[in-house]
Backbone bond lengths (Angstrom), bond angles and torsions (degrees), N, CA, C in turn:
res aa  C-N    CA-C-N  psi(-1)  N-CA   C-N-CA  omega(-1)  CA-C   N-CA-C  phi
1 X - - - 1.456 - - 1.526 109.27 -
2 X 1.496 117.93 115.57 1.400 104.47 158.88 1.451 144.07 -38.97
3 X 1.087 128.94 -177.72 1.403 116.61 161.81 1.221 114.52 -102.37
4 X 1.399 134.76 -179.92 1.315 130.41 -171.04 2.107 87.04 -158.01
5 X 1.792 91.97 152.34 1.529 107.60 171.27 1.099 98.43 -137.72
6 X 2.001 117.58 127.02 0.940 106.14 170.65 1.673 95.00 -113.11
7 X 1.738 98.93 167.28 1.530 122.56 -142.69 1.712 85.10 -104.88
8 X 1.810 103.86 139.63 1.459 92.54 151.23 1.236 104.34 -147.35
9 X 1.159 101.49 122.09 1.405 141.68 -169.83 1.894 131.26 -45.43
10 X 1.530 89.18 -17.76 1.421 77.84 -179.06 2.119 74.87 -176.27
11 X 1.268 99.63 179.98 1.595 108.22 -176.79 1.826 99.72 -118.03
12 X 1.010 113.14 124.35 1.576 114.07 156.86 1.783 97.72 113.33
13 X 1.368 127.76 118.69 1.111 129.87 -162.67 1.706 93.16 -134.44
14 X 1.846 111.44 135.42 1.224 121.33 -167.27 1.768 105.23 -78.60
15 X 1.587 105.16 -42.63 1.395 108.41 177.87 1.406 108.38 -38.53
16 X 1.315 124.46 -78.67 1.829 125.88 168.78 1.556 71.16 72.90
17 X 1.285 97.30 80.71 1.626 109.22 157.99 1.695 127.37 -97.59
18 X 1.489 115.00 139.63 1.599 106.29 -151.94 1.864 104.76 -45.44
19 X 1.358 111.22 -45.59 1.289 85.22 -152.06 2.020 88.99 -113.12
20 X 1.394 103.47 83.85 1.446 119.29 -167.26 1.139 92.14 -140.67
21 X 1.488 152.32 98.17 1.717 145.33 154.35 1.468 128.73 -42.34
22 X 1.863 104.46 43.58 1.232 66.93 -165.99 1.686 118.47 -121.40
23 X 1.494 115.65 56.13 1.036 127.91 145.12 1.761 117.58 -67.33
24 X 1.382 83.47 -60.28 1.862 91.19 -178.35 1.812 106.59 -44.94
25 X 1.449 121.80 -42.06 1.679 135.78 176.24 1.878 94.99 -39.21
26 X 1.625 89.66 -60.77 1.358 89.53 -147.88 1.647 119.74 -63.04
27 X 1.513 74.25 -33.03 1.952 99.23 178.82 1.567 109.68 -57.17
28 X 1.708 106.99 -45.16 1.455 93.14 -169.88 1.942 107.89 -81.48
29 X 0.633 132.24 -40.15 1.793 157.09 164.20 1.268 94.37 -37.02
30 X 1.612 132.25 -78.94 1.566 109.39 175.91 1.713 124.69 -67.99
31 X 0.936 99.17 -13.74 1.705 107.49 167.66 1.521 126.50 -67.67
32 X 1.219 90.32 -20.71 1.983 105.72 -172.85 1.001 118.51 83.12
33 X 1.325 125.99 54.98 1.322 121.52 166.38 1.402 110.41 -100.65
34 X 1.522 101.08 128.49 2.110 127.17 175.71 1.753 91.72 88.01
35 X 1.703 106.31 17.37 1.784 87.04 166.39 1.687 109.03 -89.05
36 X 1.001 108.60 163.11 1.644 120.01 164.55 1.500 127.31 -50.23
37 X 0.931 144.41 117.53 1.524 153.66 -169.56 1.592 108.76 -36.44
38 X 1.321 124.25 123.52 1.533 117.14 -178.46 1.715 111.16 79.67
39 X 1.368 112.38 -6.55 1.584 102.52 166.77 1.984 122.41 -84.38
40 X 1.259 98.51 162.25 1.847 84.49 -159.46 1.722 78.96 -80.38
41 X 1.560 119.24 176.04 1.041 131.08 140.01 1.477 141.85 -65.95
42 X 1.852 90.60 -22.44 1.231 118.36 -168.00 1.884 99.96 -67.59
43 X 1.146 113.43 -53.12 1.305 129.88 175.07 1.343 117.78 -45.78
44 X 1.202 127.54 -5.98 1.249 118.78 -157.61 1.880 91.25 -97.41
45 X 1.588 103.07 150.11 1.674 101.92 168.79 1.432 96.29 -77.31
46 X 1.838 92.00 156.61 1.515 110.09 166.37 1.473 89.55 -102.62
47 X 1.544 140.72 -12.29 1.469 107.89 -176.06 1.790 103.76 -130.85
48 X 1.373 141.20 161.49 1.129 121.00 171.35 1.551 110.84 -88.96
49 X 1.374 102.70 152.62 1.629 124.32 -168.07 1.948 76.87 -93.13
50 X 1.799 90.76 155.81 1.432 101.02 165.00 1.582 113.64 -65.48
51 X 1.151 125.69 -33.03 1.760 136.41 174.59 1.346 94.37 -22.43
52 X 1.667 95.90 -65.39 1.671 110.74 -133.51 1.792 98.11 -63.76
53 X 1.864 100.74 -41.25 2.000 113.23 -164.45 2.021 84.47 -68.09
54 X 0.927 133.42 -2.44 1.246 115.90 -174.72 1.565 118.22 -99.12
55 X 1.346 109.67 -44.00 1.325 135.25 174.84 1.551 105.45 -64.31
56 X 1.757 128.05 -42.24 0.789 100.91 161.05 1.295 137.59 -110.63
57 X 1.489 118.92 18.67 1.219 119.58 169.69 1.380 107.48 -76.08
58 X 1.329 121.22 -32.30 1.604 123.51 -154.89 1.900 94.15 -72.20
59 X 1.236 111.81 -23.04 1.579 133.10 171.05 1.570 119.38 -43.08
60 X 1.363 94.76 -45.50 1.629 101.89 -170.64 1.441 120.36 -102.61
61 X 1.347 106.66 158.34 1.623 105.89 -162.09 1.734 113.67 -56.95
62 X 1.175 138.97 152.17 1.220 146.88 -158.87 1.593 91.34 -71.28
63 X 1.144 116.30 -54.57 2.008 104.68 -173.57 1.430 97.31 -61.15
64 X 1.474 133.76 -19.10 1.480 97.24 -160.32 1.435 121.77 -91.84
65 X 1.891 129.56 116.15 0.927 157.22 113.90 1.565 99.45 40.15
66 X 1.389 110.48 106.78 1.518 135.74 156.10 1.323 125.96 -77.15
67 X 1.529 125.78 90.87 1.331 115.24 173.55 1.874 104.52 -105.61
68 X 1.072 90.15 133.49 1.552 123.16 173.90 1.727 110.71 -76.29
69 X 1.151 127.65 56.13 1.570 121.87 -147.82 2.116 84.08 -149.39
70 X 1.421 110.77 -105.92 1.570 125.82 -172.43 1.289 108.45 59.28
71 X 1.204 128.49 -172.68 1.372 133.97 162.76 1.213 137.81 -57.43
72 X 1.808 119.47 20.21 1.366 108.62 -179.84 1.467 92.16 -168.38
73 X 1.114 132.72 132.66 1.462 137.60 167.69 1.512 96.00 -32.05
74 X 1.198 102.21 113.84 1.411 128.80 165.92 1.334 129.93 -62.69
75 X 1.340 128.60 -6.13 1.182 133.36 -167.77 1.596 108.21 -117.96
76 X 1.320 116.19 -9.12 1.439 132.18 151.63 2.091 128.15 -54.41
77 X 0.710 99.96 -19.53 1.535 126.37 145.93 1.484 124.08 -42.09
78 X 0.789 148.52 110.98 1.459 136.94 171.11 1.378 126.30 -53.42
79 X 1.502 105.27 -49.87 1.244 144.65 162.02 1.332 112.84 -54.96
80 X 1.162 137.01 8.46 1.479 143.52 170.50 1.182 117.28 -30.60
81 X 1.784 89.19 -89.44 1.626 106.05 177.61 1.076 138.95 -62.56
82 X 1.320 117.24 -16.21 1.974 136.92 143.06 1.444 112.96 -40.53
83 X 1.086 107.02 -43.10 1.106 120.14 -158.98 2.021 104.79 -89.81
84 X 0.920 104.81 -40.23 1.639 105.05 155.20 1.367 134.09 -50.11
85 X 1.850 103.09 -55.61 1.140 99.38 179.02 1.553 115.28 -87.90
86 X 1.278 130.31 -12.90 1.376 105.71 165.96 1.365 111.93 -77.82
87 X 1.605 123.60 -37.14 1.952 101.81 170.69 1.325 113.37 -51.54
88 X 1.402 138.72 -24.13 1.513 146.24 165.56 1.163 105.60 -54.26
89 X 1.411 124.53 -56.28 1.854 120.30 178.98 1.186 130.77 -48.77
90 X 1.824 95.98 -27.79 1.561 102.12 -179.96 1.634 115.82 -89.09
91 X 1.383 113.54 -17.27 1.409 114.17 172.68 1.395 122.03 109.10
92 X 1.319 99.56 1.63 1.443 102.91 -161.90 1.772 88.71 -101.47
93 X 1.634 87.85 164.50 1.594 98.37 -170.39 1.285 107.00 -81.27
94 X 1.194 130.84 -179.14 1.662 141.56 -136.97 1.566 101.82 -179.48
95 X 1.513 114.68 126.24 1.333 114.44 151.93 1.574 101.00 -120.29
96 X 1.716 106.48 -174.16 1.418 120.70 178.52 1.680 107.84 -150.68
97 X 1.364 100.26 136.68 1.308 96.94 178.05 1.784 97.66 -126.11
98 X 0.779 134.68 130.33 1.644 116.82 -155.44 2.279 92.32 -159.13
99 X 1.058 97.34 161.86 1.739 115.48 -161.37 1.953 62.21 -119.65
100 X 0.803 136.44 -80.96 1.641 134.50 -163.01 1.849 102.78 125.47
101 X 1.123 100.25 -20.44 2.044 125.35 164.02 1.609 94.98 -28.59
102 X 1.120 144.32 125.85 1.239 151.38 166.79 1.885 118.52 87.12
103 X 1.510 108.22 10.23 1.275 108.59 -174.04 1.450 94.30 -101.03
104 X 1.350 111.76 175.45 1.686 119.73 149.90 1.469 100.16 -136.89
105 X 1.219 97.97 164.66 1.809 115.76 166.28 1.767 99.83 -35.11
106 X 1.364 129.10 -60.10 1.231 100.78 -143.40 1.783 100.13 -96.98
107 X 1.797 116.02 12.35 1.494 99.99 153.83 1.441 110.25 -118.67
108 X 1.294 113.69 33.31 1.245 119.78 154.82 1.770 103.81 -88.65
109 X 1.122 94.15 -42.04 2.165 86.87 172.13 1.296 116.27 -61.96
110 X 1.203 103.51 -17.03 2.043 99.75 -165.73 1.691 84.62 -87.50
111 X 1.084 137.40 -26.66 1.533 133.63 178.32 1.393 132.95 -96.54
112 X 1.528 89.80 0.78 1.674 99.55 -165.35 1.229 114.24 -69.04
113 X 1.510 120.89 -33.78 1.709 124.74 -177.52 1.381 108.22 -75.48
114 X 1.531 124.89 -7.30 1.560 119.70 -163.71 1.399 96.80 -73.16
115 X 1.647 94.35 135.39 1.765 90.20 173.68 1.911 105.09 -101.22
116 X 1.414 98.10 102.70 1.544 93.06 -179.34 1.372 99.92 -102.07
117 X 1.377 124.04 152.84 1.386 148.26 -100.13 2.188 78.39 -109.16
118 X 1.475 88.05 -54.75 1.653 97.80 170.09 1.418 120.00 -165.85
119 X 1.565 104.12 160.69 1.568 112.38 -141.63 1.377 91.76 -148.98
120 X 1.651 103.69 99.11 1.690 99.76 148.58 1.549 132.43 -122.97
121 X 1.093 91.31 130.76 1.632 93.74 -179.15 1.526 126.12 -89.39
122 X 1.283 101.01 138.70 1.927 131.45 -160.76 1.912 82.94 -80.01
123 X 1.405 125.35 121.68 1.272 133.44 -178.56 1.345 84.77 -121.04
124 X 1.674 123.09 160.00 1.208 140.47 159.64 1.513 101.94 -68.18
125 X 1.425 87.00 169.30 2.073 96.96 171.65 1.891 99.28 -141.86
126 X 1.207 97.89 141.72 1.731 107.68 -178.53 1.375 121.84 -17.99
127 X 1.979 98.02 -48.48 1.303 105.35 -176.88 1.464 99.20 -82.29
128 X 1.147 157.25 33.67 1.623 148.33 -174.19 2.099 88.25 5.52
129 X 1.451 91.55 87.80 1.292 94.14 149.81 1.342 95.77 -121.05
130 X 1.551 141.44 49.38 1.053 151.01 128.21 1.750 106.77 -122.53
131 X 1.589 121.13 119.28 0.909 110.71 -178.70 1.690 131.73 -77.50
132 X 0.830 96.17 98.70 1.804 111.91 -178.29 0.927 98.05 -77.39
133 X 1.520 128.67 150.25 1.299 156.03 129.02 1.974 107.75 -62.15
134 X 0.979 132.96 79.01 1.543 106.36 -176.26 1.761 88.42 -88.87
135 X 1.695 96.25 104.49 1.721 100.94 154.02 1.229 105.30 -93.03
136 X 1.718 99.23 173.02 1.605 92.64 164.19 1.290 134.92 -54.06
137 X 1.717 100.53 -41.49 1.653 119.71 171.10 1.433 117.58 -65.45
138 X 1.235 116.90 7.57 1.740 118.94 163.52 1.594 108.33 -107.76
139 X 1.378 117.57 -34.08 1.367 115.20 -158.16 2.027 99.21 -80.92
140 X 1.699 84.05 -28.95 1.690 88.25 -178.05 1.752 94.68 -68.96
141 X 1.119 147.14 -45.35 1.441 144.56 -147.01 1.924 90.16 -72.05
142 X 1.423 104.68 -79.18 1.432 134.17 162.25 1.649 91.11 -3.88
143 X 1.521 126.05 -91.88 1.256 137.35 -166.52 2.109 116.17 -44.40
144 X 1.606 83.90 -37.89 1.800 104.00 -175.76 1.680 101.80 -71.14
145 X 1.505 123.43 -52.19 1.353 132.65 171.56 1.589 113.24 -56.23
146 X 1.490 133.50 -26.43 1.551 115.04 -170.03 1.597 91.06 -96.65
147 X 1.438 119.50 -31.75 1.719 121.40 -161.11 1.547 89.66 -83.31
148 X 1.051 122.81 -26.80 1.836 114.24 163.59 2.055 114.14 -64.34
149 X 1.037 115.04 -31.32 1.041 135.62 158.97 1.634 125.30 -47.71
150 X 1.276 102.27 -75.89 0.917 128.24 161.43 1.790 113.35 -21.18
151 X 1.529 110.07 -69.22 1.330 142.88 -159.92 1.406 92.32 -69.61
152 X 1.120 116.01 -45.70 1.755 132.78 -169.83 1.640 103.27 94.70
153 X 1.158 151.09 30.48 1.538 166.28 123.23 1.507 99.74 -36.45
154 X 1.288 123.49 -31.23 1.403 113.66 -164.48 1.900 108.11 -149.25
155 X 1.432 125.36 138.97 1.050 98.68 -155.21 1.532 92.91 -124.88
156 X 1.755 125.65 138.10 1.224 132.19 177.51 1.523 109.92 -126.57
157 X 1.363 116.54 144.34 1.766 109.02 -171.43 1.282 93.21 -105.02
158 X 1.510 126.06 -37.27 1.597 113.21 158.17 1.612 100.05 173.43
159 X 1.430 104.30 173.19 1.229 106.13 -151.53 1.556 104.11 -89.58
160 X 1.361 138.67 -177.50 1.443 147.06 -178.29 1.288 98.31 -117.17
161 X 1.392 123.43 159.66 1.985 111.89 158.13 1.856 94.55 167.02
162 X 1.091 104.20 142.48 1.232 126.98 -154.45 1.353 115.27 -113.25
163 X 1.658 107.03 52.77 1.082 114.35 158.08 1.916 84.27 143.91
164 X 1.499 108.27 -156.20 1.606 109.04 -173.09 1.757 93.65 -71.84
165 X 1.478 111.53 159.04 1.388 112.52 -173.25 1.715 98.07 -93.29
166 X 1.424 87.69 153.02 1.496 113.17 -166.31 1.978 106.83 -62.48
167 X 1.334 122.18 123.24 1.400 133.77 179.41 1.770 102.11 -44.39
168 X 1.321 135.59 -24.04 1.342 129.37 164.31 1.371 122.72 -47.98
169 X 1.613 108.26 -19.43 1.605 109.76 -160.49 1.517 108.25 -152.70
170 X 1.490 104.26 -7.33 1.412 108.64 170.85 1.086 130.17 -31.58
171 X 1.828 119.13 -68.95 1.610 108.20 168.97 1.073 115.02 -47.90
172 X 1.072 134.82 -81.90 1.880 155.70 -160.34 1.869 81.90 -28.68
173 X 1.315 138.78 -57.54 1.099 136.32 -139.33 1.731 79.37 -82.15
174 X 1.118 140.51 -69.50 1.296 148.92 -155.73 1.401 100.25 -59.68
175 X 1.080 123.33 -40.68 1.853 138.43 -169.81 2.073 93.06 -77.10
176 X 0.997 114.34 -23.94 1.266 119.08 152.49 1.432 142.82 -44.37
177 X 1.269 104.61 -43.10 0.947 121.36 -163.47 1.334 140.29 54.75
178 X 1.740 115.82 2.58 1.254 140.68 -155.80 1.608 109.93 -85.53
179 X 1.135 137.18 117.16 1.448 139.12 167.19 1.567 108.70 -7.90
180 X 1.224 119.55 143.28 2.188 109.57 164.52 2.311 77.27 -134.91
181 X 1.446 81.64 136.99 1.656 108.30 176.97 0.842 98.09 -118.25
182 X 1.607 127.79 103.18 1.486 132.30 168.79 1.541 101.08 -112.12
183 X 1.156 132.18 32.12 1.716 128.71 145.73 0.971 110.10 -36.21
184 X 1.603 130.93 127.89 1.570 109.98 160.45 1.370 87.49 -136.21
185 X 1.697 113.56 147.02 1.560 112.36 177.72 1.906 82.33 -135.04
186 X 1.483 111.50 -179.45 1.338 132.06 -176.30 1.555 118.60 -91.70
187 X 1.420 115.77 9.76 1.452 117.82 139.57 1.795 87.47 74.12
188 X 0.994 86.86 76.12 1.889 114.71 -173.17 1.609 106.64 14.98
189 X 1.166 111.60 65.07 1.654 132.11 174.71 1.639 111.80 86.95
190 X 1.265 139.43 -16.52 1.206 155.74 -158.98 1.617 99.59 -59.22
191 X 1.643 123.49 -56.86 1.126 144.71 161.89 1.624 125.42 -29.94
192 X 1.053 135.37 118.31 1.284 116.74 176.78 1.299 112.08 -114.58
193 X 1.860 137.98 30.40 0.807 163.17 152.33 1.353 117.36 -18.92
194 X 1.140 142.74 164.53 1.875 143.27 165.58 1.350 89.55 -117.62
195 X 1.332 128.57 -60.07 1.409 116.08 -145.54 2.092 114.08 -110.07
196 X 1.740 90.40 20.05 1.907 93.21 141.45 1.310 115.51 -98.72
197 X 1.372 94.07 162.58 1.514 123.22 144.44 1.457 125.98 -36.87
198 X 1.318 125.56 105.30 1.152 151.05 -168.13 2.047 133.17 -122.59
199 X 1.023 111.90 106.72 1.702 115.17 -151.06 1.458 105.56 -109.26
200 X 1.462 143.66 103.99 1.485 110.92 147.57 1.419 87.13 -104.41
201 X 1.514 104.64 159.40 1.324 146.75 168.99 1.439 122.35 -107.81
202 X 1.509 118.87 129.87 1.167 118.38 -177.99 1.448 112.72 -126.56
203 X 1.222 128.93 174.67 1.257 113.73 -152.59 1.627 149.87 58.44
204 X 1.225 119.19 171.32 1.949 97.16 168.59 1.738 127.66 -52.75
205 X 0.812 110.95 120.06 0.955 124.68 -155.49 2.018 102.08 -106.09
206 X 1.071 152.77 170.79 1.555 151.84 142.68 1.824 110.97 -136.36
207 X 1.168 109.44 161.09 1.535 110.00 178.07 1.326 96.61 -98.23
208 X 1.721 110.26 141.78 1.116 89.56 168.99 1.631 126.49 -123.83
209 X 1.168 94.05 46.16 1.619 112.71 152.71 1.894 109.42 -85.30
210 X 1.244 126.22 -6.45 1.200 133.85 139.96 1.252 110.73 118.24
211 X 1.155 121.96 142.79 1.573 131.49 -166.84 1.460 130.91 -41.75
212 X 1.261 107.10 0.97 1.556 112.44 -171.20 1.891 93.00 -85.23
213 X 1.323 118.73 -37.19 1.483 153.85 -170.22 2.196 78.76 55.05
214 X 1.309 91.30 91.81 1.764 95.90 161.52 1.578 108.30 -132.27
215 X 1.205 115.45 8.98 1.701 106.36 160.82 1.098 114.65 -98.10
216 X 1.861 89.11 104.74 1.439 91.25 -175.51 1.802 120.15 -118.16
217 X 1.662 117.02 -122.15 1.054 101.64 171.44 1.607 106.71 -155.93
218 X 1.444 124.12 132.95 1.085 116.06 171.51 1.453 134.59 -109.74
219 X 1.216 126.00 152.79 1.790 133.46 -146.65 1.495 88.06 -101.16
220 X 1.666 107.44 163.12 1.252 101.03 176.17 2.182 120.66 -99.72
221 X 1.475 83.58 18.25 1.794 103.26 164.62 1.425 107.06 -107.73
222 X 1.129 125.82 19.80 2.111 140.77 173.12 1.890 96.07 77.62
223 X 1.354 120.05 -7.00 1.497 91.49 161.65 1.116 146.65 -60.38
224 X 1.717 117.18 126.29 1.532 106.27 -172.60 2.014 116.77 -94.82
225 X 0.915 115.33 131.49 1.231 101.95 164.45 1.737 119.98 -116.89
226 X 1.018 102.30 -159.68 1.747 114.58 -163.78 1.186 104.95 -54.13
227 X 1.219 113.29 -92.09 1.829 104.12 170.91 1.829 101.40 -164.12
228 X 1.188 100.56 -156.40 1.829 102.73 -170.72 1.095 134.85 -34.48
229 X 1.536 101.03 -39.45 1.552 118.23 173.41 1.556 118.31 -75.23
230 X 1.243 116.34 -28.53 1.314 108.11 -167.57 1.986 113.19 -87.56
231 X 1.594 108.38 77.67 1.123 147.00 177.02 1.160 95.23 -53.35
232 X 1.502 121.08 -50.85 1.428 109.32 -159.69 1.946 101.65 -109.86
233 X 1.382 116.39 25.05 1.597 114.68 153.97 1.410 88.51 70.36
234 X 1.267 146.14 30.40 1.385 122.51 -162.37 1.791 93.06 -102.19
235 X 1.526 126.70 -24.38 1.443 103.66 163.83 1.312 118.19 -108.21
236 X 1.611 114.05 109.02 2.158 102.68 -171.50 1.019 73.30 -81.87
237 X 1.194 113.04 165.42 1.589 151.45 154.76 2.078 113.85 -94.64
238 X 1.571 105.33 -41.90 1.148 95.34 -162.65 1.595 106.81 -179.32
239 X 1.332 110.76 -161.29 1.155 128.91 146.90 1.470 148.19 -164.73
240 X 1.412 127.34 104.55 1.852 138.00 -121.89 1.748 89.97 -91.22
241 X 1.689 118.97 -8.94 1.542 94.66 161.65 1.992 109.63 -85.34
242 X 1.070 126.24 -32.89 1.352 119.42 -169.87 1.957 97.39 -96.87
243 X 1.285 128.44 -23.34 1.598 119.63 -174.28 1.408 89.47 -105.79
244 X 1.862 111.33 -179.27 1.882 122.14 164.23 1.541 77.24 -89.80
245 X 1.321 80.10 176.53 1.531 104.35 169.87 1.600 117.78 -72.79
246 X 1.327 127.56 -28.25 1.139 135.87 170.46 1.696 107.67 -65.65
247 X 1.304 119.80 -48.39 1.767 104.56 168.08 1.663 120.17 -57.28
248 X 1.285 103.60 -48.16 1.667 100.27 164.65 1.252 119.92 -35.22
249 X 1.532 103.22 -54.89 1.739 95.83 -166.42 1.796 113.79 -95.22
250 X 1.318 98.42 37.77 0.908 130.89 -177.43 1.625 123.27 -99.88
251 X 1.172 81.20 -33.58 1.778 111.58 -164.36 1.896 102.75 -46.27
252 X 1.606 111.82 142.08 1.230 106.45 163.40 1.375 140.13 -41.50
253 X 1.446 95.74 -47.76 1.487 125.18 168.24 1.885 133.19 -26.28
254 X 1.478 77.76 -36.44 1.810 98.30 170.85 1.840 93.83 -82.21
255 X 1.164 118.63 -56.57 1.518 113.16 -166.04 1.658 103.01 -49.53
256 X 1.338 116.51 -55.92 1.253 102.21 178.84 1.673 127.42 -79.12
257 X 1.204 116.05 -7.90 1.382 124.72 146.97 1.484 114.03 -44.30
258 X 1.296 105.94 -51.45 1.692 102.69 179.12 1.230 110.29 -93.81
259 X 1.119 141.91 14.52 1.287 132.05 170.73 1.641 119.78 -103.81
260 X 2.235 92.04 -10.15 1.492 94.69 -179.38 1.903 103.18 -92.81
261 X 1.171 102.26 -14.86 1.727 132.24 -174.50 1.759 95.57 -71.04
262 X 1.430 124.22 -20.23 1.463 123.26 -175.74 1.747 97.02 -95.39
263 X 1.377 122.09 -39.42 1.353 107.23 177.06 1.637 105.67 -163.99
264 X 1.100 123.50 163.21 1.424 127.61 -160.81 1.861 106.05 -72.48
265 X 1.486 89.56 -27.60 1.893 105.94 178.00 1.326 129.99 -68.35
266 X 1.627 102.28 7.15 1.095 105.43 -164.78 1.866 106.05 -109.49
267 X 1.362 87.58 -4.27 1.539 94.59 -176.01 1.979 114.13 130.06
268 X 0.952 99.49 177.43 1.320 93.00 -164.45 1.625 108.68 -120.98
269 X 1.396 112.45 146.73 1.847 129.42 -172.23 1.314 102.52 -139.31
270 X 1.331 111.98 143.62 1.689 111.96 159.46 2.056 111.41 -57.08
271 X 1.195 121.98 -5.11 1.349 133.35 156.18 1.590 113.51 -28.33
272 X 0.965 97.50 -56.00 1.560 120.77 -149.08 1.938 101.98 -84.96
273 X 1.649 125.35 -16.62 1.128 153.97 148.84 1.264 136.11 -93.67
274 X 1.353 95.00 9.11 1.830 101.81 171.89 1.333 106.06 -104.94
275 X 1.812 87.52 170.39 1.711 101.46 -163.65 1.356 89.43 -124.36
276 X 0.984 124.99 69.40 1.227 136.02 -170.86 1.596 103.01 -173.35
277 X 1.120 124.14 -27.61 1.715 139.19 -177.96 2.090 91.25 -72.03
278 X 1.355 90.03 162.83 1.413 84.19 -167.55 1.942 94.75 -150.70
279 X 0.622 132.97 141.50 1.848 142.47 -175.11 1.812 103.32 -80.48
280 X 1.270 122.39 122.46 1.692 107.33 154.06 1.509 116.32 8.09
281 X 1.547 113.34 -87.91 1.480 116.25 178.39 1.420 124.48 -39.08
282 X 1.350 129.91 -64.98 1.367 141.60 171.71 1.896 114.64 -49.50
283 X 1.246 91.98 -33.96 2.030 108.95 172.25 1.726 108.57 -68.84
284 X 1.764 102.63 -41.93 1.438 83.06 -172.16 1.390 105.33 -103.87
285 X 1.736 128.69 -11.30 1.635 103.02 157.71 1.693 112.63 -89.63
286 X 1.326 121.88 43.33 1.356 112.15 171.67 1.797 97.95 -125.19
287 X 1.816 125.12 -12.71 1.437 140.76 141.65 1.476 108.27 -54.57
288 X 1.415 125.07 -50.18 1.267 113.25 -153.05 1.760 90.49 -80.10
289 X 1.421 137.62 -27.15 1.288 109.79 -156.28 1.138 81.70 -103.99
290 X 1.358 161.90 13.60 0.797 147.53 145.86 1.705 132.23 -59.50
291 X 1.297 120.92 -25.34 1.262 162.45 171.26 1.849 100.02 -79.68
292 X 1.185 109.13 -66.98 1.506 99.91 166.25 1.501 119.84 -43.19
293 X 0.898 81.50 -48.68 1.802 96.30 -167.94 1.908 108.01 -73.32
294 X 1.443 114.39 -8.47 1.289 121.88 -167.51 1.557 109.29 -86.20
């Protein structure tokens, strides 16, 4: 499996969805955390410039996998749809995970033919424990994006939503026929929630996005960190405007990532609280059916 980086686009997200950290994001990101010694905080962008998605995409190996997802609805960016079609030029695959929050109808057309690899969409839930705006000019976009779906013009693997889906869109969503994943866990301890899903792990432990651990995440000042979960920046890896991508993934940071991933004594990672972390047992029947299935 390649690796994949997904991009986030700018710092500070309006949804501020319940079980989303992202005060703690914002706090550590304008604070300077994984900047260089003697740099202000003040300096740092809150959004990425097209420069920066170019300089460091052109960085990373040609297979590796563009997700459009990071810590903040991605399509809030200006630079969005630029930003699609040149990762499209280069060939490499592309997903999207998108609320649709910052689009309109007519750059939803400039994206509509992209065939990204996979596409789930962030739906409201009754209780807006994701804060939606439902305007008209969202519910019309919202309605235009699933019946494109629908048609097969547009392709969704299934929707996200945070709790039962909101009566604005209920049928249309059901008339879909499309999966709704309302799992919600605390985003490898970050969450301070009662009623997610919540994991420590003891023992050896592996990720199983796969042992290289290269799905990660990139800042919109080129810092990379660990990957989705790590809300609170606590493992940088680097940074792909001043290092290649090969010194990043280079970084110590992974060594002791895996050395805390061999036993709990070795020190402590948000690893060890993810729902995504997997035990010996669960690692080797989630290898073996994979192998079946090969």
């Amino acid at each position: 499996m390649s690796g994949a980086m997904e991009i986030t686009t700018k710092v500070g997200c309006p949804l501020n969805c319940r079980v989303c950290p992202q005060k703690l994001f914002i706090t550590r990101y304008t604070g300077g955390t994984g900047m260089p010694e003697g740099r202000d905080p003040k300096d740092r962008p809150m959004e990425m410039s097209m420069e920066t998605f170019r300089t460091c995409l052109d960085k990373m190996p040609k297979d590796e996998q563009i997700d459009f997802s990071g810590f903040v609805e991605p399509q809030l960016n200006p630079h969005f749809v630029e930003m699609v079609h040149y990762t499209h030029s280069t060939g490499r695959k592309m997903t999207l995970f998108s609320t649709l929050v910052g689009m309109t109808k007519e750059s939803y057309e400039e994206i509509r033919e992209i065939p990204f690899t996979n596409m789930v969409l962030h739906i409201p839930d009754k209780d807006l424990n994701s804060k939606f705006v439902l305007s008209e000019d969202y519910l019309e976009l919202v309605t235009m994006v699933i019946r494109d779906a629908m048609s097969g013009r547009f392709h969704i693997d299934k929707y996200s939503c945070h709790g039962p889906v909101h009566p604005s869109i209920e049928k249309l969503v059901e008339e879909s026929g499309i999966f709704v994943d309302n799992n919600l866990h605390d985003r490898a301890g970050n969450v301070g929630e009662d009623d997610v899903m919540s994991l420590t792990h003891k023992g050896k432990i592996h990720c199983s996005s796969g042992p290289k651990l290269d799905r990660n995440v990139l800042m919109p000042d080129g810092t990379v960190v660990l990957c989705a979960m790590d809300f609170g920046m606590d493992h940088v890896l680097g940074n792909l405007l001043t290092q290649s991508y090969e010194e990043v993934m280079a970084s110590p940071v992974l060594d002791e990532l895996r050395r805390c991933m061999e036993s709990e004594k070795n020190g402590s990672c948000i690893c060890r609280e993810c729902v995504i972390a997997e035990n010996d047992f669960e690692h080797l029947k989630r290898i073996m059916r994979e192998k079946l299935r090969g």
